[in-house]
N, C-alpha and C positions, 0 to 999 in steps of 0.2 A: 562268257556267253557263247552260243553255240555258232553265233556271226552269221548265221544264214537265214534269220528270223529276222525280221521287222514288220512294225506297224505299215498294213494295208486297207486300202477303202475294200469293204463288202457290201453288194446289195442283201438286205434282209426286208423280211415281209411284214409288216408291221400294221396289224387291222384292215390287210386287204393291199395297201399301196406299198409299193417298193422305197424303201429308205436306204441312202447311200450311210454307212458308219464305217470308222476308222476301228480297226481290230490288231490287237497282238496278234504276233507267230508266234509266242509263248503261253503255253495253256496251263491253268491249274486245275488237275481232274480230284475228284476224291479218289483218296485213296493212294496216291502216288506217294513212292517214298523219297520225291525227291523236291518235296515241296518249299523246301528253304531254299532253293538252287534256283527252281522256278520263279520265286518269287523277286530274287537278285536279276536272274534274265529278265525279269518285266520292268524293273527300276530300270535296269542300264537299257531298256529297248525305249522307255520313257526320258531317260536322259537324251538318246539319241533323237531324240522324235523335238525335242525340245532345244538341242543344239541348230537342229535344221532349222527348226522355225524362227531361230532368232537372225541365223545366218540368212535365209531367205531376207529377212526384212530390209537387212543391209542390202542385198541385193537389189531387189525395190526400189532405195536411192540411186543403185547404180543405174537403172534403168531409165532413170527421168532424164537422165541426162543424152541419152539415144534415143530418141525418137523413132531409128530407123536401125531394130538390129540385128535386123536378118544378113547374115553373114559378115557382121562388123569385126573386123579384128581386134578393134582395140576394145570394144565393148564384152567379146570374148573372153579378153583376156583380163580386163581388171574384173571379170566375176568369175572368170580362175583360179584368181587370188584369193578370192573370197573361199572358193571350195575346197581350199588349201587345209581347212578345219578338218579335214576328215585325216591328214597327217598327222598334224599338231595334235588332236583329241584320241587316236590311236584305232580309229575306225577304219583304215585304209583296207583293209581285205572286205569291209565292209560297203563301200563307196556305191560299187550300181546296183545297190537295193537302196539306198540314199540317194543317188539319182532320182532311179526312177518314183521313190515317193517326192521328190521338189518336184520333178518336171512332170510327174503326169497326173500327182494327187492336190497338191497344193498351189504351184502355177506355170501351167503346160507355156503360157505367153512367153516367159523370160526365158525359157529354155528349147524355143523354135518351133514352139505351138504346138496343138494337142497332135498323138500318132494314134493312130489307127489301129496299133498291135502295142499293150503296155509296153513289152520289154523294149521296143523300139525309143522308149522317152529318156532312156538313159544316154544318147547317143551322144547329144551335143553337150551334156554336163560333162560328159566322159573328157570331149576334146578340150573343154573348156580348162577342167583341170590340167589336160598334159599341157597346151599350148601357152599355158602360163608357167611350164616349166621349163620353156627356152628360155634363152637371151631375148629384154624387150628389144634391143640390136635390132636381132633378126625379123622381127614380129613383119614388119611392112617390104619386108626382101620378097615375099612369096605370095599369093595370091589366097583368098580363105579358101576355096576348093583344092588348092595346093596342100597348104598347111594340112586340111583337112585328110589330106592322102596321107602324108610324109605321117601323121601322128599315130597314123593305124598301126605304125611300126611298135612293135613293145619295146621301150626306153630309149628310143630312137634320140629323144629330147638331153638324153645324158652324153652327146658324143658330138661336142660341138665343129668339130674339126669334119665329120662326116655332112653336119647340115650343111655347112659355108659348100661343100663341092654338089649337095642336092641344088642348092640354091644356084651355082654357079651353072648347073647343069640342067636347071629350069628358063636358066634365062639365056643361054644359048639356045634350045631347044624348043623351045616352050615347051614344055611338058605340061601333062596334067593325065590325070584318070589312070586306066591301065599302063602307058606307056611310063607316067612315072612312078607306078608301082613298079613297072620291069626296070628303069635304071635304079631306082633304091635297092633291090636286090642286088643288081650287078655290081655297086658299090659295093654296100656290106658284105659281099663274098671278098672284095678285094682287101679288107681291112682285117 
């Protein structure tokens, strides 16, 4: 699959009223010669569309059990786990076009509520997935606006010997925001 296509909501005009519908990024035009290749990308953009929705569902239970998940860590993080599907099923280059169809098409709620600009909805499935790739150790060392910083780092999560001194170095400091953006740099040049 060409991995940059997936099913998106479109408005279409429909006897006058606007109808929201779910659309492939995979088109079959006449005439194309490459209509058996097209038709494999629409199966496997329909597998993916259907892995989502079952994982979302799980999700769902996971939910009942937070009442309050705006900025939960631990709530975070066991639907983390959950997102973990996009490894295991081989869709990972795939992932924030699979965000943003769970959080902004199917339930903006579970994934910190509707944004204002699509690509914005992938943000928090984003962290959800890495911050499930710590140590749960670590999970409650650092604060979720913390966490939230330290994970902007790409594979930051694979170097646990680097967190334990962020960590160490949040809780002397308090850091947060840009300042702990500037000591995580300062680290990672030293390593």
């Amino acid at each position: 699959m060409g991995r940059k296509k997936f099913i998106k909501n479109q408005l279409i005009e429909v006897n006058g009223k606007k109808v929201e519908v779910s659309i492939f990024g995979t088109a079959i035009k006449p005439g194309d010669k490459n209509v058996l290749g097209n038709i494999e990308e629409l199966l496997e953009e329909e597998k993916v569309e259907n892995v989502a929705k079952n994982i979302l569902d799980e999700i769902e239970q996971i939910a009942l059990k937070y009442p309050d998940k705006k900025k939960n860590l631990r709530y975070y993080y066991e639907v983390g786990k959950m997102l973990q599907f996009v490894d295991k099923e081989g869709y990972t280059d795939m992932r924030g076009l699979i965000w943003e169809r769970m959080a902004c098409d199917f339930n903006p709620e579970l994934f910190g509520g509707e944004k204002k600009v699509r690509s914005e909805s992938k943000r928090h499935p984003e962290f959800m997935y890495l911050l499930c790739k710590i140590s749960e150790t670590l999970l409650e060392e650092l604060s979720w606006d913390q966490w939230y910083e330290v994970m902007k780092f790409k594979e930051i999560y694979k170097n646990e010997s680097l967190l334990r001194q962020i960590i160490s170095e949040c809780k002397k400091e308090n850091l947060s925001g840009i300042p702990l953006r500037n000591k995580i740099k300062e680290l990672r040049k030293k390593k």
